[in-house]
LOBA-111871 format. One record per atom (N, C-alpha, C, O): x, y, z; residue in three letters; atom name; residue number from 1. Coordinates in pm, 1 decimal. Layout:
REM LOBA-111871
          X          Y          Z   residu   atome   num
          X          Y          Z      Ala      CA   NUM
...
//
This chain:
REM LOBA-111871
          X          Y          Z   residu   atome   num
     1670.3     1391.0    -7873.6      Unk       N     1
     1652.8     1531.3    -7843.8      Unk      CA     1
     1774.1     1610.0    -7891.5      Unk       C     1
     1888.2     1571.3    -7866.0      Unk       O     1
     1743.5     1743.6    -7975.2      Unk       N     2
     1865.9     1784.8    -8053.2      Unk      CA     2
     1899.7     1896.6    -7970.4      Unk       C     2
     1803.5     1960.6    -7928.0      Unk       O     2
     2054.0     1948.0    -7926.3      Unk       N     3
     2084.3     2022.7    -7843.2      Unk      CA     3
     2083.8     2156.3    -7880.3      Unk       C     3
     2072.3     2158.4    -8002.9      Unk       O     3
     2089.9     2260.2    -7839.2      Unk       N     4
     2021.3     2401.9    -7889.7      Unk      CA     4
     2179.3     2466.9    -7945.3      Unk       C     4
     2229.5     2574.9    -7914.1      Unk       O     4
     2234.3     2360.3    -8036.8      Unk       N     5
     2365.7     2367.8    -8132.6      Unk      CA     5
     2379.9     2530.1    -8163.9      Unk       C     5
     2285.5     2593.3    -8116.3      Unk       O     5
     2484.3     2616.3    -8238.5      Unk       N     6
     2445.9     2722.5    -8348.0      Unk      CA     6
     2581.2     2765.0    -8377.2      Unk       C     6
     2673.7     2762.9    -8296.0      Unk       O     6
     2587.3     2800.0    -8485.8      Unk       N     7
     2696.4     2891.1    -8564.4      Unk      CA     7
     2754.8     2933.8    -8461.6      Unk       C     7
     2685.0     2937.0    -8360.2      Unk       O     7
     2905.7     2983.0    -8449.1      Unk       N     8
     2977.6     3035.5    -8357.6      Unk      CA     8
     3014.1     2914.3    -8192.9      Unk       C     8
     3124.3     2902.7    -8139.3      Unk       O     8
     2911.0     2857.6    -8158.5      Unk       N     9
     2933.2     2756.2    -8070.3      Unk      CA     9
     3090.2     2740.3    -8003.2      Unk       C     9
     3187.3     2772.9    -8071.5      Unk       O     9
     3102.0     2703.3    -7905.3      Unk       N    10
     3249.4     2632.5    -7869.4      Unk      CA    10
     3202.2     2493.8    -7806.5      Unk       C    10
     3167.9     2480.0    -7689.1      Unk       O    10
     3205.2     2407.5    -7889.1      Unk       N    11
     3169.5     2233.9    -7813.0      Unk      CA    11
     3321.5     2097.4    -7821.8      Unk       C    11
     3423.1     2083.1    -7889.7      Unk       O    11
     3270.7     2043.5    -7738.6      Unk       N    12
     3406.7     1954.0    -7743.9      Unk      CA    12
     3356.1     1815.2    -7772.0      Unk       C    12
     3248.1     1767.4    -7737.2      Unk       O    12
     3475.3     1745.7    -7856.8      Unk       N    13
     3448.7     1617.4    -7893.9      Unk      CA    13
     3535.7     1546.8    -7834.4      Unk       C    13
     3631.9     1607.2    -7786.9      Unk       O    13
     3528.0     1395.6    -7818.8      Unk       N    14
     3572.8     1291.0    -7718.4      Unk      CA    14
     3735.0     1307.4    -7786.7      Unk       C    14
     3838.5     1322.2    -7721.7      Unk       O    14
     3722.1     1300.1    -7932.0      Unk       N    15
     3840.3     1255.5    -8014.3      Unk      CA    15
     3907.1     1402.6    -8088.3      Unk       C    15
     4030.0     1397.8    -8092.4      Unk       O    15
     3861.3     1499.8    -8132.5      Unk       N    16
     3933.1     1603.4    -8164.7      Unk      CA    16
     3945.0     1708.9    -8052.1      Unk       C    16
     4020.8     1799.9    -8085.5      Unk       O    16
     3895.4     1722.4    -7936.2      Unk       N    17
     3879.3     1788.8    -7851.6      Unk      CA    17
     3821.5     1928.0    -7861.5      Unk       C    17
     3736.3     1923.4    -7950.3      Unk       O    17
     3829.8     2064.4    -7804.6      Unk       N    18
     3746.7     2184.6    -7858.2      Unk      CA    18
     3707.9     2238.3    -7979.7      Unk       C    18
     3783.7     2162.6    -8040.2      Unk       O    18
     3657.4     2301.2    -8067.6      Unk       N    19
     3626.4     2312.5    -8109.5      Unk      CA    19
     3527.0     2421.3    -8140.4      Unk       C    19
     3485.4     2494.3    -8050.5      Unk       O    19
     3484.4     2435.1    -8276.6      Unk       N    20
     3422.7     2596.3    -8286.8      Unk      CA    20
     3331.5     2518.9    -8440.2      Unk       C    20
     3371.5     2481.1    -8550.2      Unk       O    20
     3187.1     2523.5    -8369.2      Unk       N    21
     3122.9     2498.4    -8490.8      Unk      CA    21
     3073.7     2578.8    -8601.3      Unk       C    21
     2997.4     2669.0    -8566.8      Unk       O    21
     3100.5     2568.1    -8736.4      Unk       N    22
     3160.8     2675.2    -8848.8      Unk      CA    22
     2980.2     2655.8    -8992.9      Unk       C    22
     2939.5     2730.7    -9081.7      Unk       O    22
     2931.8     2524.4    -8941.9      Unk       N    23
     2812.6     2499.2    -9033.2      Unk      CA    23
     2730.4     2398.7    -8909.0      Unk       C    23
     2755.6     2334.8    -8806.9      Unk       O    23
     2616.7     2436.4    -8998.7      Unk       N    24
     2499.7     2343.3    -8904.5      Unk      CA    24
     2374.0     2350.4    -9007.1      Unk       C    24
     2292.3     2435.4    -9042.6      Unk       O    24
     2404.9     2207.8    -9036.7      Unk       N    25
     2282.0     2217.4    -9170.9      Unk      CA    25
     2126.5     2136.7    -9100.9      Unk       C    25
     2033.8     2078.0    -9156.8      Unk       O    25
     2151.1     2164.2    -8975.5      Unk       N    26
     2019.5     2139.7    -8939.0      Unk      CA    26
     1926.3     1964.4    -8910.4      Unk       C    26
     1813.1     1926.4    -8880.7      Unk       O    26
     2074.9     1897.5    -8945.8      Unk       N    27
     2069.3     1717.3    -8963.7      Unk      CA    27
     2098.9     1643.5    -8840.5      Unk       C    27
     2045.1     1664.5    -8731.8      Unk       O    27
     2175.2     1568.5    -8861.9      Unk       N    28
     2227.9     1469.3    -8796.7      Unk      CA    28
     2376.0     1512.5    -8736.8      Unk       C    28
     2421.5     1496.4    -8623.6      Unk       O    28
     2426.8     1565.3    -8838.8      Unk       N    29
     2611.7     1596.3    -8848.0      Unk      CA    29
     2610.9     1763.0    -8873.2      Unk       C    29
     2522.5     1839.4    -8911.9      Unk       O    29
     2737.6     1781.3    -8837.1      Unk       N    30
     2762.4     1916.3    -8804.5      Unk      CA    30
     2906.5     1994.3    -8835.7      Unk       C    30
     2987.6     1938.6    -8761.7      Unk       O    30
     2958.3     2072.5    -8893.2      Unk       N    31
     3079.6     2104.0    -8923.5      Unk      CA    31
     3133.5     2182.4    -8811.3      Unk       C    31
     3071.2     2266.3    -8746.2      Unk       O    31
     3259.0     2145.1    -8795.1      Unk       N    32
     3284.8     2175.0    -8663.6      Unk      CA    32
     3481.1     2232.1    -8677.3      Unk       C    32
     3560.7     2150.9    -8724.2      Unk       O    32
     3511.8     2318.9    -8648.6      Unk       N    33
     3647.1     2359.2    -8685.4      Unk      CA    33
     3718.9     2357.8    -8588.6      Unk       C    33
     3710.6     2440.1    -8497.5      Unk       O    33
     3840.0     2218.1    -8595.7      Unk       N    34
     3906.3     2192.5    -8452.7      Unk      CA    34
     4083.8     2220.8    -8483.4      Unk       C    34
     4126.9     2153.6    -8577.1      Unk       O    34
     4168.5     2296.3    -8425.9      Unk       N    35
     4278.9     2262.4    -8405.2      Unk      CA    35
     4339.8     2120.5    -8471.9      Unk       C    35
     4267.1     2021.9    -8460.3      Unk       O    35
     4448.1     2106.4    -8530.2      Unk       N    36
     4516.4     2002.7    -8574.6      Unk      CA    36
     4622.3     2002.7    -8490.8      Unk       C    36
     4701.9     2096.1    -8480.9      Unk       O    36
     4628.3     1849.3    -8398.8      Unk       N    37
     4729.5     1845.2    -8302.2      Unk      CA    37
     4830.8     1744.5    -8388.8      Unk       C    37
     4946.4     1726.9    -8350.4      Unk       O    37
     4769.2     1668.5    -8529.6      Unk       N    38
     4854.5     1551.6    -8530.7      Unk      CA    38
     5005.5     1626.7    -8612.1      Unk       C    38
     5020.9     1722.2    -8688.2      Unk       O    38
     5115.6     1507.0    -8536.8      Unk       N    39
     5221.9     1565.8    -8585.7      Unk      CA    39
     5276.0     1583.0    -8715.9      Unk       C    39
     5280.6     1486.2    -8791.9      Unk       O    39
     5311.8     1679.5    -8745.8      Unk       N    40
     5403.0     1704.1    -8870.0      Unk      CA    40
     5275.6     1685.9    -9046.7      Unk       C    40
     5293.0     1653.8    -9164.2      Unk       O    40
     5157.9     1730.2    -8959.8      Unk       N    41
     5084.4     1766.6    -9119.9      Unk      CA    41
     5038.6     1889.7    -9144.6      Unk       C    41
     4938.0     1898.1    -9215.0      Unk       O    41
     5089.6     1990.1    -9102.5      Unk       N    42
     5124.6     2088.1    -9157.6      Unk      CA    42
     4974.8     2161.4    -9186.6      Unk       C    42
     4984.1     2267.5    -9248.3      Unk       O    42
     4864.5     2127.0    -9157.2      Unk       N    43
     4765.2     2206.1    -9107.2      Unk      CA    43
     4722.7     2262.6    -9000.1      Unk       C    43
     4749.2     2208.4    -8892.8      Unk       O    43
     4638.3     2398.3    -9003.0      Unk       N    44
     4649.7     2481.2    -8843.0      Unk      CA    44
     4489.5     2389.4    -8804.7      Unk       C    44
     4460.7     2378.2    -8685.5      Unk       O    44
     4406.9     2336.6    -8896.7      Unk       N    45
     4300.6     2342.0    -8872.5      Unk      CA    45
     4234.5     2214.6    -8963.0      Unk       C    45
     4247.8     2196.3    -9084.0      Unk       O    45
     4149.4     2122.4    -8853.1      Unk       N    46
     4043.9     2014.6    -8904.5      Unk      CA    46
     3965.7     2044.3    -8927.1      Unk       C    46
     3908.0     2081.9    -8825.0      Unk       O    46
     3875.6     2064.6    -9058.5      Unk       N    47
     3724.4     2106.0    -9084.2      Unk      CA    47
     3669.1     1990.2    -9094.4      Unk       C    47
     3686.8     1919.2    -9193.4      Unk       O    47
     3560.3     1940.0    -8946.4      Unk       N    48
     3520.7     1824.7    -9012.6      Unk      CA    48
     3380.7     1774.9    -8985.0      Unk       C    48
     3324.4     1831.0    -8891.0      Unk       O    48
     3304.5     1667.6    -9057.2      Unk       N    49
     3124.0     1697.0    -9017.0      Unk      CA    49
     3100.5     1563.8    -8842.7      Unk       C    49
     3138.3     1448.9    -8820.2      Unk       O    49
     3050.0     1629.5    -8791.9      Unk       N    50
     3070.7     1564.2    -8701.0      Unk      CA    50
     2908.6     1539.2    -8649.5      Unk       C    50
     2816.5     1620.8    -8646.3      Unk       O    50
     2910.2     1396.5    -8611.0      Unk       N    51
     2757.6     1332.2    -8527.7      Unk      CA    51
     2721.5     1446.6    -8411.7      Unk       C    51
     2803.8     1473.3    -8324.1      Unk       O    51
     2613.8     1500.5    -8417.6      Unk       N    52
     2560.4     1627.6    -8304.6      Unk      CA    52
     2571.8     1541.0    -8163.9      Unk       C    52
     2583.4     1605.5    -8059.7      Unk       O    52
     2568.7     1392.2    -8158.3      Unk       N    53
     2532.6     1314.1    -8060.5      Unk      CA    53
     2707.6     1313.8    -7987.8      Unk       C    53
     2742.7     1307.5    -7870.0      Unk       O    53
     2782.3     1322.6    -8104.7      Unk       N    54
     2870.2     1331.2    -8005.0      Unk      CA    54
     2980.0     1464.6    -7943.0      Unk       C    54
     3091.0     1473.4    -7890.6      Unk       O    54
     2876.8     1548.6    -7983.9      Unk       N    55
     2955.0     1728.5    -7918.3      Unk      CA    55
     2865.6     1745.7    -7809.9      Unk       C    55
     2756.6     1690.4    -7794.9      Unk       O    55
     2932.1     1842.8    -7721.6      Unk       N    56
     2841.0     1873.9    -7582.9      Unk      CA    56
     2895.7     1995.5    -7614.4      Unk       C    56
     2944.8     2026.4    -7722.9      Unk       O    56
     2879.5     2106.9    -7454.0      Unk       N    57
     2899.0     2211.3    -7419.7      Unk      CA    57
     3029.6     2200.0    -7304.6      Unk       C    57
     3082.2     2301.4    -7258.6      Unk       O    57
     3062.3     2093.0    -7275.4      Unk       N    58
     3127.3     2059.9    -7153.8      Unk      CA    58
     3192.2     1921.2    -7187.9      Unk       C    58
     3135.7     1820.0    -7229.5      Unk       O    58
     3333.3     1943.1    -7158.1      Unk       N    59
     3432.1     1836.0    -7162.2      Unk      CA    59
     3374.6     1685.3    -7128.5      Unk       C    59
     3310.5     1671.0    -7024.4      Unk       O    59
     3399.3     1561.3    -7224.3      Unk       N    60
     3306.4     1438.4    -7151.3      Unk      CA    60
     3482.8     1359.5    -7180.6      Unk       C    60
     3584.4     1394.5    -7240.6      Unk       O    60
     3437.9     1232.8    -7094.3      Unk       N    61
     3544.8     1134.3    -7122.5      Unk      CA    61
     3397.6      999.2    -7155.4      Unk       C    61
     3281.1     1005.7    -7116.1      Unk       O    61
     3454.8      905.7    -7226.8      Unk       N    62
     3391.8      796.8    -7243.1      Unk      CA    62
     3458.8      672.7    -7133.4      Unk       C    62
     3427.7      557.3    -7162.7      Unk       O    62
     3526.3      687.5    -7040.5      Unk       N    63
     3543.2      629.1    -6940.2      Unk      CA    63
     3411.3      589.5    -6816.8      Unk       C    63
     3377.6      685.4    -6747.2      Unk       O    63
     3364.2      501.2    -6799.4      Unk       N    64
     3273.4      484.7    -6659.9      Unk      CA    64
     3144.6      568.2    -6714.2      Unk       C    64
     3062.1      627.1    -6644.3      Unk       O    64
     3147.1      560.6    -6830.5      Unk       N    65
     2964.9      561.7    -6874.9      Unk      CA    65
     2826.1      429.3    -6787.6      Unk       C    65
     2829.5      311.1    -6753.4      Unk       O    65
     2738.3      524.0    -6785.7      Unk       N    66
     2661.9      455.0    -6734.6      Unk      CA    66
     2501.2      453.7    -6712.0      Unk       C    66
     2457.4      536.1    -6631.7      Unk       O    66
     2419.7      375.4    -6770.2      Unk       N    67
     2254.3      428.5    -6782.5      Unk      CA    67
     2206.6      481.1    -6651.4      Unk       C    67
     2083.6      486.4    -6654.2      Unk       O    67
     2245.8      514.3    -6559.5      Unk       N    68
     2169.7      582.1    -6458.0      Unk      CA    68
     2163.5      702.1    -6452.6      Unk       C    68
     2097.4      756.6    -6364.3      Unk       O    68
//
């Protein structure tokens, strides 16, 4: 089930954290424009295509997942 994604968005990922989705070609993956925290590379900004399965609307941890 595909989440009601769109241009402008603010979603967060497990591994780049917030984020602002910048393309959405309607697939699988999704371009998503996050802050660059890593040190000393000298970019303000990650442009990168990211699995829709793994952005939400709301902060997740992958800690104590569970099928129920």
């Amino acid at each position: 089930m595909r989440e009601n994604f769109k241009v402008g968005d603010k979603v967060y990922h497990f591994f780049y954290g917030w984020g602002e989705i910048i393309e959405d070609n309607r697939n699988i993956k999704m371009r998503v424009q996050f802050k660059d925290t890593r040190e000393g590379s000298g970019k303000k900004y990650l442009k990168e295509y990211v699995d829709i399965r793994l952005v939400s609307f709301t902060e997740y941890t992958l800690n104590g997942l569970t099928q129920k």
